[in-house]
N, C-alpha and C positions, 0 to 999 in steps of 0.2 A: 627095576628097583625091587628093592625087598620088602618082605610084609613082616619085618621083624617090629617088634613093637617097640618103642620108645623107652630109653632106661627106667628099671624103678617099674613096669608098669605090667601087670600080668593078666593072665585071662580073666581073674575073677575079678579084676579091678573093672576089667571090659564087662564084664557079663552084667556088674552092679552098675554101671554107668547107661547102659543099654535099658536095664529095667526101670532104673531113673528118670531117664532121658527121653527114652524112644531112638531114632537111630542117632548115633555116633559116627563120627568119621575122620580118618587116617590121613592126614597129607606128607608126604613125604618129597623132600625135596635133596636131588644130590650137589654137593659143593664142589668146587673148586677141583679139589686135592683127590674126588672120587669116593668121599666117604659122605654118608647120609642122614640128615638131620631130621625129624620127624613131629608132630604135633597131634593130637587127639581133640578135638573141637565136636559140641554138643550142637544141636539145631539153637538158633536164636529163639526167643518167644518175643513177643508185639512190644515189651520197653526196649528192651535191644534195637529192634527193627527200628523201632519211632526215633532211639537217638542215634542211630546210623544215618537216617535217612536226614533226618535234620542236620545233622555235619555236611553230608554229602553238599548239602547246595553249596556253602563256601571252602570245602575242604576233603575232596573225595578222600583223601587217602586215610586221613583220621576217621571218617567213617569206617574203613578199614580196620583201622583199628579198634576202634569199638568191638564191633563182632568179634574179631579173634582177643582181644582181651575177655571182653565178656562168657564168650562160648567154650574157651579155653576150660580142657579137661587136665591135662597133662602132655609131658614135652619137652623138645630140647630148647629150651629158654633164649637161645642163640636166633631161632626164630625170629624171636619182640625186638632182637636188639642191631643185628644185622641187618643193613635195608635191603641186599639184594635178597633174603632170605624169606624176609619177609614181604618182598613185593612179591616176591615165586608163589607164597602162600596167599598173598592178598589177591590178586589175579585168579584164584578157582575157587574165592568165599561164596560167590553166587551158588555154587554146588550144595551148601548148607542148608537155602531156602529150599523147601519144595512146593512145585506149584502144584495143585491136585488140578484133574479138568474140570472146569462148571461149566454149566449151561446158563444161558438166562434167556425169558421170555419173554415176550410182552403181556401181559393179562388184558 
């Protein structure tokens, strides 16, 4: 796939989003027809997470949507509205949280 960026969207838009944000991230997914639709999604913070994860118990996939609405930078809109599009995008949102390693100990 290519790393062409998303209509409408340029380095500097990335550069200020990144300084904004911290990391940013590309999904791209190809269609049908061979042509490729894309979306820019920011990491969630802890209200995002809390109402994903409360959907998730009766409605995984509007959890789903949660994050990519909310995380949502910029994109091909066709994403939100297409379901096989958006399930292709929903299925690698887990990639947006990072876990860092912790330790824990007993004192």
């Amino acid at each position: 796939m290519s790393n062409k960026l998303p209509k409408g969207v340029t380095a500097d838009d990335v550069k200020a989003w990144k300084k904004e944000h911290g990391k940013i991230r590309q999904f791209t997914v190809k269609k049908d027809d061979g042509t490729e639709v894309s979306c820019i999604l920011k990491t969630p913070d802890r209200k995002v997470m809390g109402a994903a994860l409360q959907a998730q118990k009766s409605d995984p996939i509007k959890s789903k949507e949660i994050v990519l609405v909310n995380c949502w930078l910029a994109g091909d809109e066709e994403i939100k509205t297409n379901d096989a599009l958006f399930l292709s995008v929903a299925s690698q949102l887990d990639d947006l949280i990072e876990i860092k390693e912790t330790e824990v100990k007993e004192l």
